[in-house]
C-alpha positions in Angstrom: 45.9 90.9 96.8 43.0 93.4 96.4 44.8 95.5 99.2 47.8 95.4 96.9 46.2 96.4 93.8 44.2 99.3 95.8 47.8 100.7 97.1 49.3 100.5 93.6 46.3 102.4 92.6 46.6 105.2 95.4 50.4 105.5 95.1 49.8 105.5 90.4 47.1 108.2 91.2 44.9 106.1 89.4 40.5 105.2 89.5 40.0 101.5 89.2 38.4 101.6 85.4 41.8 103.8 84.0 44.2 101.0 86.2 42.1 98.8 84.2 42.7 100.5 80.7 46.5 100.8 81.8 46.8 96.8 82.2 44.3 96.6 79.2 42.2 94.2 81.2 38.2 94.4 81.0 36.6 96.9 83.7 34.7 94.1 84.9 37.5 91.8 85.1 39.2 94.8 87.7 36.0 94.8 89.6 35.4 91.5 90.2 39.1 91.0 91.1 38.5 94.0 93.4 35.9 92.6 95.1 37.1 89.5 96.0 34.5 87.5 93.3 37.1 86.0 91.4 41.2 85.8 92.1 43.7 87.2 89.9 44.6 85.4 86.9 48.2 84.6 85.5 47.6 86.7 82.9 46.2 89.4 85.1 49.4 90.1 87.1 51.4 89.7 84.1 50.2 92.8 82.5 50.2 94.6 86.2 53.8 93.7 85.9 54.6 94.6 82.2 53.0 97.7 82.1 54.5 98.9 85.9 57.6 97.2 85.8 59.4 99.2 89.0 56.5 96.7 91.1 58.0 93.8 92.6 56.3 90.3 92.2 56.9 89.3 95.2 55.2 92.3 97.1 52.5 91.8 94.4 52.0 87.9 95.2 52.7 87.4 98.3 52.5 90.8 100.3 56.4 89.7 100.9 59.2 92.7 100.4 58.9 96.1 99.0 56.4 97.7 97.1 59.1 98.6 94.6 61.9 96.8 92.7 64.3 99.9 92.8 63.7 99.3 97.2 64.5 95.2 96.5 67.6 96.5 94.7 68.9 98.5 96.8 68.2 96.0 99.9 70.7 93.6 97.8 72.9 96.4 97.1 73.5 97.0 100.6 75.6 94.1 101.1 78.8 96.0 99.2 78.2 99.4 98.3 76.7 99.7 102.0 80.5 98.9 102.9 81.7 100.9 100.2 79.9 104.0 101.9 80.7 103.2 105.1 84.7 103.3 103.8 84.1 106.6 102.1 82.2 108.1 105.1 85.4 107.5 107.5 87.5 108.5 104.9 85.6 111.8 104.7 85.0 112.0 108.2 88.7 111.3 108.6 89.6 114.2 106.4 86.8 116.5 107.7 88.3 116.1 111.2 91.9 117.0 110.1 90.8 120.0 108.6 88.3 120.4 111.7 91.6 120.7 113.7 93.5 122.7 111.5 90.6 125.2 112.0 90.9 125.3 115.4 94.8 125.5 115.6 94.1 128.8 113.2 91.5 130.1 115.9 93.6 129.7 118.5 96.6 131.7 116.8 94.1 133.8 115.6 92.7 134.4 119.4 96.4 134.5 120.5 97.3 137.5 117.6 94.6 139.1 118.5 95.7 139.1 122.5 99.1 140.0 121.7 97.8 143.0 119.4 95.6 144.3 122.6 98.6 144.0 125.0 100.9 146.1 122.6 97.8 148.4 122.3 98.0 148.6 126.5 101.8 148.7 126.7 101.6 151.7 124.0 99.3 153.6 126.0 101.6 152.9 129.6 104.4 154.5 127.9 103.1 157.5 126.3 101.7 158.5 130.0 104.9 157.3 131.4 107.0 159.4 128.4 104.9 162.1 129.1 106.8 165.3 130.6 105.4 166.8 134.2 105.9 170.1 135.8 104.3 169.5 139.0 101.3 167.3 139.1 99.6 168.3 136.0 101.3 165.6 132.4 101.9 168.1 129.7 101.6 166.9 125.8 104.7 166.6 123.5 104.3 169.6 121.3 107.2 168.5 119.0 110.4 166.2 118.9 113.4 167.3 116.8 116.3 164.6 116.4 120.0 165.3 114.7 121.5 163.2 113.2 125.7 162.7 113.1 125.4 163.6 109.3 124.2 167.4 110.6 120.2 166.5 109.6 117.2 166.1 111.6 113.4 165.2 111.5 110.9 167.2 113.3 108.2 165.0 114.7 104.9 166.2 115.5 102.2 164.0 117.4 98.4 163.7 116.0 96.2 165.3 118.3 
């Protein structure tokens, strides 16, 4: 018990004589108990319990189980909400991996644009050098293109340089 009593001191942040004034037991009573002269009364772990009610009796007692009731609840919780949880995870994880997928399928039509878009860019370039007017060996550039129309217009072109 006096191992008990020293770790609920350690983990309150509190000397012996205030864990004495916070059970309002006599400091000599703490001591004694402490030291192994006399065993803890009735009484005595009654008011541990009263004024720290998150300790659990049986940890106090008997060394048995958590230090803390909220850690006993939540062993005896597991039992339900543990399969609650575990139902919500796979539900979540179920819905994280569809969306997982439909991330990839977007990459992958993404990657695909994109190498459609560079082969356009190549096939672009083949024909301008293929369009490309030569006198001898030398391509000349396209100064201007003029096209009529059946309705007597046209449209003068003229390539960026």
């Amino acid at each position: 018990m006096e191992e008990r009593l020293a770790f609920i001191m350690k983990a309150k942040n509190l000397s012996m004589t205030r864990f004495a004034d916070e059970i309002e037991v006599q400091r000599s009573s703490m001591s004694h108990v402490m030291n192994g002269r006399n065993k803890a009364s009735l009484d005595f772990i009654r008011r541990i319990l009263k004024r720290f009610p998150d300790i659990n009796p049986d940890w106090l007692l008997f060394g048995t189980g958590s230090m803390s009731r909220q850690d006993v609840q939540m062993e005896l919780d597991t039992g339900n909400e543990a399969a609650e949880r575990l139902e919500a995870l796979k539900n979540e994880s179920g819905e994280k991996s569809k969306r997982i997928a439909e991330l990839e399928e977007e990459v992958r039509l993404l990657k695909e644009a994109r190498k459609n878009q560079d082969q356009q860019i190549t096939d672009k370039k083949s024909v301008k050098e293929e369009d490309a007017v030569t006198y001898g060996s030398k391509p000349k550039d396209i100064e201007y293109i003029v096209t009529f129309f059946n309705d007597k217009t046209f449209r003068e072109y003229k390539p960026e340089k």
